[in-house]
C-alpha positions as CSV (number, residue, x, y, z in Angstrom):
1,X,-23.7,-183.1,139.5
2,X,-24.8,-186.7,137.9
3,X,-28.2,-186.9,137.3
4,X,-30.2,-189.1,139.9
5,X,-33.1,-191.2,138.1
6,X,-36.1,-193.6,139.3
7,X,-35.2,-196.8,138.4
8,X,-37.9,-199.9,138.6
9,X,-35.8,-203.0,139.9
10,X,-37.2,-206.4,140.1
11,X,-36.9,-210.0,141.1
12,X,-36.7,-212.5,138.4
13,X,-37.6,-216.2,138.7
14,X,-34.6,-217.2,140.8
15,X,-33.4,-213.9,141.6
16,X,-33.4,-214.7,145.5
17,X,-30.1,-217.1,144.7
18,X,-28.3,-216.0,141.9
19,X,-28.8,-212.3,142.8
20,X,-29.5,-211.3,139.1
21,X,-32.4,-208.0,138.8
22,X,-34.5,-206.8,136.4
23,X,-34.7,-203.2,136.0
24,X,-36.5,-200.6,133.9
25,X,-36.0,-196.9,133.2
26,X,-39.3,-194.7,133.9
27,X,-39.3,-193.1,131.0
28,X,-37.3,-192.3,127.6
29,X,-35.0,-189.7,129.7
30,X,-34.1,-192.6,132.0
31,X,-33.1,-194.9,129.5
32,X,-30.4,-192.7,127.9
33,X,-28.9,-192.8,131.1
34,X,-29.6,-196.6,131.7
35,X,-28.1,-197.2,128.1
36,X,-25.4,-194.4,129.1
37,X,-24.1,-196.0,132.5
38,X,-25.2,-199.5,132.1
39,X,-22.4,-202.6,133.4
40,X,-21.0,-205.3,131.1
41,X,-23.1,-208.1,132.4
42,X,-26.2,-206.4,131.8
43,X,-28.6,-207.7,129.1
44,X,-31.1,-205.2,127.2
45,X,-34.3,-206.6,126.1
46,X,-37.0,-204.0,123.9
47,X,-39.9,-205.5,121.5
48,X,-38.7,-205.9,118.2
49,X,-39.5,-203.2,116.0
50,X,-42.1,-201.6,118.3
51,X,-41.6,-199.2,120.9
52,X,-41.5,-200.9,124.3
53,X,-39.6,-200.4,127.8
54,X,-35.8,-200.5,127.9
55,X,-35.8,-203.8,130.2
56,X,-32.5,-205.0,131.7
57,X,-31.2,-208.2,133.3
58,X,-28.5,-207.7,135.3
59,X,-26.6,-210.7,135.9
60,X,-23.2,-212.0,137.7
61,X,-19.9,-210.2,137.0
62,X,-18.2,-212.1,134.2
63,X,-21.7,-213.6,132.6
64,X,-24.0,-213.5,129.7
65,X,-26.1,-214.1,127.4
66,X,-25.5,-217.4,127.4
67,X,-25.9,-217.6,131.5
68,X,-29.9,-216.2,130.9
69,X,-31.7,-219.6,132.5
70,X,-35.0,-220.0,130.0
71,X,-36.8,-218.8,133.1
72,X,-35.2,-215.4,133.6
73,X,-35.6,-215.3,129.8
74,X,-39.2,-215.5,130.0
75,X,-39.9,-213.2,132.6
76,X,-38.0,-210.5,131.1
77,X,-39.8,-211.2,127.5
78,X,-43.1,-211.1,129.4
79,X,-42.4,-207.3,131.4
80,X,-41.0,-205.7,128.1
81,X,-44.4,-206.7,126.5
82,X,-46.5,-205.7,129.0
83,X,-44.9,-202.1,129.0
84,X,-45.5,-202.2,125.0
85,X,-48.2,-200.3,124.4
86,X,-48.4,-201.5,121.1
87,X,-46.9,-205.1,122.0
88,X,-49.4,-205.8,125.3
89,X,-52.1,-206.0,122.8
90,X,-50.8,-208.1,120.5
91,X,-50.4,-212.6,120.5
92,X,-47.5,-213.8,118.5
93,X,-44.8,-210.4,119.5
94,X,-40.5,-211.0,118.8
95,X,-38.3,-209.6,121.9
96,X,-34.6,-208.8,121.0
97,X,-31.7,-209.2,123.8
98,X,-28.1,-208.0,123.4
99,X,-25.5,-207.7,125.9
100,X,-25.3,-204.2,127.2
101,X,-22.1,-203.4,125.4
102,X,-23.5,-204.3,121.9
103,X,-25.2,-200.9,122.2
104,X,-24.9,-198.4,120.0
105,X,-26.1,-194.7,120.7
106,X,-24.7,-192.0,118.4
107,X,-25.4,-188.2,118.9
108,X,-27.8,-188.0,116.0
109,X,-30.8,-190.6,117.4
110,X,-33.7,-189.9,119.2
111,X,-33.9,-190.1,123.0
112,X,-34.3,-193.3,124.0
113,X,-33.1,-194.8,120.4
114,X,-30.5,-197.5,120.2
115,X,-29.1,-199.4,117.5
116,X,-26.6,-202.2,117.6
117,X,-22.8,-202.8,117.0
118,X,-22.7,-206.0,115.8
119,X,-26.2,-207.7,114.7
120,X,-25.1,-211.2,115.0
121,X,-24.9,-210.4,119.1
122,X,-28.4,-209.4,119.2
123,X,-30.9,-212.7,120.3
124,X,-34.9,-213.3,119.6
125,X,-37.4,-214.7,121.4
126,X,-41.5,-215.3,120.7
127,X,-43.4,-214.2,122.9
128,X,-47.0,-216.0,122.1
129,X,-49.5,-214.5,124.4
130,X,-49.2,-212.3,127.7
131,X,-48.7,-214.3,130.8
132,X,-50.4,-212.6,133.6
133,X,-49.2,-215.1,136.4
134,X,-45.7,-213.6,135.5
135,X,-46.1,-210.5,134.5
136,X,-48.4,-210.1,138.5
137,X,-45.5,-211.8,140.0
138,X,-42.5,-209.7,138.8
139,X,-44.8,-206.3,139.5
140,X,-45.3,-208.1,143.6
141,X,-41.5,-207.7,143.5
142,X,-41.0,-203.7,141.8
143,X,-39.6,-201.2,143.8
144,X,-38.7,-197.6,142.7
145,X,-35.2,-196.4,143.7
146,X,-33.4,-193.5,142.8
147,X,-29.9,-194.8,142.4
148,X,-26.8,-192.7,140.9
149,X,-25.8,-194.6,137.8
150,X,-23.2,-192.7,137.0
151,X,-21.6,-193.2,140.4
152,X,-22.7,-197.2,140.1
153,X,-20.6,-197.7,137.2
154,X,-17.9,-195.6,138.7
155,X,-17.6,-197.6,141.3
156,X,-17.7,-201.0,139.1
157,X,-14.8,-199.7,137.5
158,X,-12.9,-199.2,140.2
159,X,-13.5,-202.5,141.8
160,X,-12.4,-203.9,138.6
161,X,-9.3,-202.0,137.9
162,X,-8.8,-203.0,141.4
163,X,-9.2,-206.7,140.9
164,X,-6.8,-206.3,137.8
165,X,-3.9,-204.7,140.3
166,X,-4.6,-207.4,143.1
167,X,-4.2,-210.2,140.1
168,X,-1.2,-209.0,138.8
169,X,0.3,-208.9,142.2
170,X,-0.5,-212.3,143.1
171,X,1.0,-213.1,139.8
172,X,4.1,-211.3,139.9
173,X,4.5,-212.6,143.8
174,X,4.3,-216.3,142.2
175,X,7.0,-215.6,139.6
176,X,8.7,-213.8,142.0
177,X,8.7,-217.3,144.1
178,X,9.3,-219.6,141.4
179,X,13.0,-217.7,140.4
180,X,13.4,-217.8,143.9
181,X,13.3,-221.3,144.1
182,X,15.1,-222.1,140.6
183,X,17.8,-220.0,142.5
184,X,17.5,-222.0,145.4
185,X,17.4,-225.2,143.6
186,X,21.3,-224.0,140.8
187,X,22.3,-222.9,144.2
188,X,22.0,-226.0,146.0
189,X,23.5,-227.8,142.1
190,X,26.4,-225.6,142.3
191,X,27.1,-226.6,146.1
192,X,27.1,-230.2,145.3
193,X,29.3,-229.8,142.8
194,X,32.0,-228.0,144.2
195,X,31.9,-230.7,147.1
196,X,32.4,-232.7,144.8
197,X,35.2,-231.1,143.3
198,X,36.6,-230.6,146.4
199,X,36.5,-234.2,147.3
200,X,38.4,-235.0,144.4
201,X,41.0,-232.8,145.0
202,X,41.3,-234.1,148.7
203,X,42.1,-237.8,147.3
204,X,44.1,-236.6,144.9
205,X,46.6,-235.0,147.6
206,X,46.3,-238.2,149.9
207,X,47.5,-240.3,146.4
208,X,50.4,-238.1,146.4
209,X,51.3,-237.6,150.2
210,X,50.7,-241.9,150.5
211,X,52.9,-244.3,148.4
212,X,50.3,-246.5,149.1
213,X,47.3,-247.8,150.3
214,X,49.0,-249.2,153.4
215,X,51.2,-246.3,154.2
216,X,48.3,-244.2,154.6
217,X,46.3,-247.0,157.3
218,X,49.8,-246.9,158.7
219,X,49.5,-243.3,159.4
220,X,46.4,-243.1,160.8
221,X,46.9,-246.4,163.0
């Protein structure tokens, strides 16, 4: 059976319209799985060369980094210091942000260690002093939840391979109308031009039946 873990979600500045969360693994065990079963648009911040929180942003389908507002930013700096032990005492602190797929976990780190698959994906920010007014705000908004990631990202990928099918239908249904209508349209070429032909041949046979043009208004006086 997948593994069922309390997750801490909550609301960053701006959260309540774009629908983006912030959410935190309880422990070290909890962030394997978070790092384990985490979606594409999810961004993992952690204090830079410290031990801190695993903290993720969770934005829209299909964004990233470069959709973090400076706000969201922020907030999300501010809550992976403040669960540094190390970091929440210190001014002057560097938090690191990658997409969640720029994660690297191989079988030989520690629990809860990450590393990276590509360095230049991997962002800093300076975090000066702690902010309490944020920090108090974000923890007004925390709620613990037990959620099946495994069965989360399950279902994400169904959706997704489901959007992909629904796409290519649409797709092939508008190629499938466009030959119709070149069809249509050689058809309707075609058509003319055996009218055409046919019209010919008809005044071609009149030439030959009529000696001339008054014979033929003659016979159809």
């Amino acid at each position: 059976t997948a593994r069922i873990d309390m997750v801490l979600y909550f609301t960053p500045a701006g959260g309540e319209q774009s629908g983006h969360v912030v959410y935190v693994g309880a422990d070290k065990h909890e962030n394997e799985h978070l790092i384990k079963w985490g979606l594409p648009h999810d961004v993992w911040f952690h204090v830079d060369k410290m031990s801190s929180a695993h903290v993720y942003l969770r934005l829209s389908p299909g964004q990233g980094m470069e959709d973090i507002t400076a706000e969201e930013l922020e907030d999300c700096a501010q809550l992976v210091k403040a669960n540094s032990i190390a970091g929440n005492k210190m001014n002057d602190i560097s938090v690191i942000y990658t997409p969640w797929e720029n994660l690297l976990k191989r079988s030989d780190m520690d629990v809860g260690q990450v590393s990276f698959k590509d360095d230049k994906n991997v962002g800093k920010t300076r975090v000066k002093t702690r902010k309490n007014e944020i920090v108090n705000r974000l923890n007004k908004t925390k709620e613990e939840k037990f959620p099946d990631l495994q069965a989360e990202r399950e279902a994400f990928d169904a959706s997704v391979r489901e959007e992909k099918k629904e796409a290519y239908r649409l797709a092939e249904n508008a190629r499938l109308e466009e030959e119709r209508a070149r069809e249509a349209e050689r058809d309707a070429r075609d058509y003319k031009h055996i009218m055409k032909e046919e019209s010919m041949m008809s005044n071609k046979e009149a030439a030959k039946k009529y000696a001339s043009v008054s014979d033929a208004e003659d016979d159809f006086m």
